[in-house]
C-alpha positions in Angstrom: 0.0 0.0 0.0 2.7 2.3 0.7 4.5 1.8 -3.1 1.3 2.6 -4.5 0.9 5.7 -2.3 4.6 6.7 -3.3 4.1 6.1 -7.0 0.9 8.2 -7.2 2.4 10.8 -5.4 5.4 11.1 -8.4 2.7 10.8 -10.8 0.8 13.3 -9.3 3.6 16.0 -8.8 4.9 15.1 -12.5 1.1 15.8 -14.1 1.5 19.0 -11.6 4.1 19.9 -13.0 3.4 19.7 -16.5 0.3 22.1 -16.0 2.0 24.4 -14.7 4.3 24.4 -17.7 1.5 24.2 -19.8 0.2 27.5 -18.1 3.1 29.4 -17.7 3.9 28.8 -22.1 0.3 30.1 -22.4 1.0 33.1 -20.2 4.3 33.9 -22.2 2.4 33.3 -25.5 -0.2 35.9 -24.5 2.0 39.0 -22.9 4.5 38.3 -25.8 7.2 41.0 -26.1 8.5 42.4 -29.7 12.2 43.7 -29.4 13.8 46.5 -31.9 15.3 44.6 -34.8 17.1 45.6 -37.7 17.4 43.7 -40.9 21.0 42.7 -41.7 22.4 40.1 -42.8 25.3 39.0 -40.7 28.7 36.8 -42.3 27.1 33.3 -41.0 24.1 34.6 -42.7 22.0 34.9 -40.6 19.2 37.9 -39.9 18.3 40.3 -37.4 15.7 42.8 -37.8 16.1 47.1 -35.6 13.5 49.4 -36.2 14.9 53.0 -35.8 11.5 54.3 -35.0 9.5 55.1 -31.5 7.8 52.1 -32.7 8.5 48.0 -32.7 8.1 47.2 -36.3 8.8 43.3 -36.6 8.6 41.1 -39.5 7.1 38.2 -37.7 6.6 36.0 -40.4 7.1 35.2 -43.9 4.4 32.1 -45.1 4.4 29.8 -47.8 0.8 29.4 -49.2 -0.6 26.4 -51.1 -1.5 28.9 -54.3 2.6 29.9 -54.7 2.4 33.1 -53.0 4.1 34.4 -49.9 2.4 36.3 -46.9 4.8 38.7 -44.8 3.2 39.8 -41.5 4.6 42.6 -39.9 3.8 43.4 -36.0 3.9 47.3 -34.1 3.7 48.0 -30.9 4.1 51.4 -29.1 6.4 50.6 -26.4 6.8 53.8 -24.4 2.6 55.1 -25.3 1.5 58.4 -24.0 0.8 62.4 -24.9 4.2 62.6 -26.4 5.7 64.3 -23.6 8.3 63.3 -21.2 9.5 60.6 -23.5 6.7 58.9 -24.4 5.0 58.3 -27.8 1.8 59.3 -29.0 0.3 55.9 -30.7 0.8 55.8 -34.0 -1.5 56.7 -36.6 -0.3 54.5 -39.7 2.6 53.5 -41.2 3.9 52.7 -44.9 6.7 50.4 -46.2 8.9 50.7 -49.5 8.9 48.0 -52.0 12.9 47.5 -52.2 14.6 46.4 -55.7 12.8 43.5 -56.9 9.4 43.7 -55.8 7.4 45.3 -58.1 3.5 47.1 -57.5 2.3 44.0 -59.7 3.9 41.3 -57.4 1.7 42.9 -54.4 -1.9 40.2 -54.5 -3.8 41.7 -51.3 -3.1 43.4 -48.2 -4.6 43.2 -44.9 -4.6 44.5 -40.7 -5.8 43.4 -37.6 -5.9 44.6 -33.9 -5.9 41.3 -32.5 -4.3 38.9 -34.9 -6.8 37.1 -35.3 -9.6 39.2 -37.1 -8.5 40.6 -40.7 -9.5 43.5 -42.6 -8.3 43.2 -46.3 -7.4 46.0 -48.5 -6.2 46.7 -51.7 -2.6 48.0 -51.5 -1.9 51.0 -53.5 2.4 52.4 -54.1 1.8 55.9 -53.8 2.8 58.9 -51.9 1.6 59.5 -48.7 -0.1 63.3 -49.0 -1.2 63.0 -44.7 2.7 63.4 -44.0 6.2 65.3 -45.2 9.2 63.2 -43.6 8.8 61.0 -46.8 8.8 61.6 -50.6 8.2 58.6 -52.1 6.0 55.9 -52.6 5.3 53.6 -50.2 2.4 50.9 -49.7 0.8 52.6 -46.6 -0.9 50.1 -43.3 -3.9 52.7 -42.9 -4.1 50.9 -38.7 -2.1 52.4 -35.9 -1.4 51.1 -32.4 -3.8 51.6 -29.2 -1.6 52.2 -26.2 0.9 48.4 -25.8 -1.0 46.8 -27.9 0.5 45.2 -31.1 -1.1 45.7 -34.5 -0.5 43.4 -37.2 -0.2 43.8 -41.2 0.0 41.3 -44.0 1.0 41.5 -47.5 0.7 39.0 -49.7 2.9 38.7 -52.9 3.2 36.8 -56.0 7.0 36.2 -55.7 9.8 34.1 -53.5 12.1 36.6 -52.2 14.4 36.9 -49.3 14.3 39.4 -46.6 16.4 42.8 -46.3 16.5 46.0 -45.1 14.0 48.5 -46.3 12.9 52.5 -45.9 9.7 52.6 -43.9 7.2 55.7 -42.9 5.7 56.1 -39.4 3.4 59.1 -38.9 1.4 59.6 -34.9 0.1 62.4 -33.2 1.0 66.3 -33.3 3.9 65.9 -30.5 5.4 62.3 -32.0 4.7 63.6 -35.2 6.5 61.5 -38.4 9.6 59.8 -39.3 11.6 57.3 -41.4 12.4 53.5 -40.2 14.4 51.1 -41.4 12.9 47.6 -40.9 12.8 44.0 -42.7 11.4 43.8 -46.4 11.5 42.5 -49.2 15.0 42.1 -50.6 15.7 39.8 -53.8 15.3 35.7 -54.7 
């Protein structure tokens, strides 16, 4: 009787154990933190992404689909959110991303944003000039989402062509005090 008593206590600490691991991955999962990247490619080869903005702007992921095409989702987050005094940042209004050198406006199949990551709004990308800001000239596909305080936003493009991953120009624009700037984050870069 006492084996049995000292064998269901080990399997009873071990299944307590692995719920607690089970919890504590879903708790990390759900406060997840970006950290500024920049996209460069180092001389193993490997790539980093910094984003030289107030902003997190993270190239999360770049998908495969069944049809040929490739999704790139980018993530933002606000990480110091406020009035734009004092240091903080005033949440950003939208942002915009260059094409690079081998991406063309006709390799561009759909766009879409979400606040949750989970809930998409598609939209039809346009390259053109922002007119709503005057940091940057040129054309640009533009995320028309911002950011909500920490939250992160997300933004997907979808494109017609296998390319690698490199660094890019990038627009922010935010409130009166934050006001606009250039970034350099990950995009597209050549096959």
């Amino acid at each position: 009787m006492k084996k049995i008593f000292q064998v269901s206590s080990v399997a009873l600490i071990a299944a307590s154990s692995l719920i607690y691991s089970c919890q504590k991955e879903t708790e990390t999962a759900s406060t997840e933190k970006l950290e500024p990247q920049k996209c460069l490619q180092d001389k193993k080869g490997s790539s980093n992404t910094l984003s030289t903005t107030p902003y997190n702007v993270y190239l999360y992921e770049i998908k495969s689909n069944e049809d040929g095409t490739y999704t790139w989702e980018w993530r933002v987050r606000n990480l110091n959110p406020g009035n734009g005094n004092n240091g903080t940042v005033q949440d950003l209004s939208h942002w915009g991303i260059t094409l690079g050198e081998c991406i063309k406006p006709e390799n561009i199949v759909s766009g879409a944003t979400s606040t949750n990551g989970t809930s998409w709004t598609p939209f039809t990308p346009e390259f053109k000039k922002d007119p709503s800001q005057n940091c940057y000239n040129e054309n640009i596909i533009k995320f028309d989402v911002g950011t909500s305080g920490t939250n992160i936003s997300y933004y997907r493009l979808t494109i017609n062509k296998n390319v690698s991953h490199t660094g890019v120009t990038g627009i922010y624009k935010s409130g009166n005090r934050t006001g606009c700037g250039t970034l350099e984050t990950c995009g597209f870069g050549c096959e």
